[in-house]
C-alpha positions as CSV (number, residue, x, y, z in Angstrom):
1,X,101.9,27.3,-103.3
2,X,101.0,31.0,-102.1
3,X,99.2,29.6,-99.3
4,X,101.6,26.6,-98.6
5,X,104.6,28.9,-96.1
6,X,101.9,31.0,-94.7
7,X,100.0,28.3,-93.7
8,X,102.2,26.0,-92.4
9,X,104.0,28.9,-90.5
10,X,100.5,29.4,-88.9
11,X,100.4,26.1,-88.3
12,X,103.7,25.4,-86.5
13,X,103.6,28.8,-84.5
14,X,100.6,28.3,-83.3
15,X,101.6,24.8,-81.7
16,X,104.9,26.0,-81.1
17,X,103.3,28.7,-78.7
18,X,100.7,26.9,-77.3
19,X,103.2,24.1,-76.4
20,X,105.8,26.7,-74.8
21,X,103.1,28.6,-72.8
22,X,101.5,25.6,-71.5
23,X,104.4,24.0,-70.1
24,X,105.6,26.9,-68.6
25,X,102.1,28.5,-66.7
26,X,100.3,25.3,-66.4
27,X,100.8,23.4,-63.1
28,X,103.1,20.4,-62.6
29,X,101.1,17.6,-61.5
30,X,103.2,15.2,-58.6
31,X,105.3,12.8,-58.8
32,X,106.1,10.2,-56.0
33,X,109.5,9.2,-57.5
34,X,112.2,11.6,-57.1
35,X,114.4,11.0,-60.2
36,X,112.5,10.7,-63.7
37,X,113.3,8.5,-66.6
38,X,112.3,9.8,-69.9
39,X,109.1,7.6,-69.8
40,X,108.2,9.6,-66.6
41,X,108.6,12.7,-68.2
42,X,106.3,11.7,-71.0
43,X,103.8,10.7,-68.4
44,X,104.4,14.0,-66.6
45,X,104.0,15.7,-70.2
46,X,100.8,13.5,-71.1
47,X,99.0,14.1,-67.2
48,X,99.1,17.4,-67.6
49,X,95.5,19.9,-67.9
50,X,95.9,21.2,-71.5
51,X,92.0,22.3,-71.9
52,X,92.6,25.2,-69.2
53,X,95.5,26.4,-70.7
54,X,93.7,29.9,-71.5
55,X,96.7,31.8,-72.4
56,X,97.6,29.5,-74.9
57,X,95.2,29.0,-76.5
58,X,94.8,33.5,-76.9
59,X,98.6,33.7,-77.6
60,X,99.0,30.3,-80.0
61,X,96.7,32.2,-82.8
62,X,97.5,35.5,-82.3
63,X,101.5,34.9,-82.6
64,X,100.7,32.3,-85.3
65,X,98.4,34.7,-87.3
66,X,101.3,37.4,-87.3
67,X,103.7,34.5,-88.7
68,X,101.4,33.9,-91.1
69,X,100.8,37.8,-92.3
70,X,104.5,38.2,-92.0
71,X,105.1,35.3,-94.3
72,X,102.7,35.8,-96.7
73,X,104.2,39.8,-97.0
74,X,107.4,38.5,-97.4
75,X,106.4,35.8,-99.9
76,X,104.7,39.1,-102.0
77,X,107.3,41.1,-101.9
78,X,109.8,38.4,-102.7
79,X,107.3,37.3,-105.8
80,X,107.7,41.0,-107.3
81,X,110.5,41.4,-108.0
């Protein structure tokens, strides 16, 4: 259970970031149609190059890794008393 929060704050940061990063630096790929329906979007969402998203995948861990520390710290100091 002293890994569990640490881990799955990793975890979820890590995506979290990756996800956020992505979708802002990456390129949007064209559509033809001007208005979307949420289908579209998911296309849009699905189409798009996630293997060169470089920064991501540097600031995913990194941010996720300090989540983790910071959790597990506070998950120490909170056992302790």
């Amino acid at each position: 259970m002293k890994w569990l929060n640490p881990t799955l704050s990793f975890l979820l940061v890590t995506l979290g970031v990756y996800f956020v990063v992505g979708w802002c630096l990456l390129p949007q790929p064209e559509f033809e149609i001007s208005e979307h329906s949420r289908l579209d979007r998911f296309h849009l969402l699905w189409s798009m190059d996630w293997g060169s998203n470089t920064w991501g995948f540097a600031l995913g861990p990194a941010c996720g890794a300090f989540s983790g520390w910071l959790t597990f710290r506070k998950g120490n100091r909170n056992s302790a008393s």
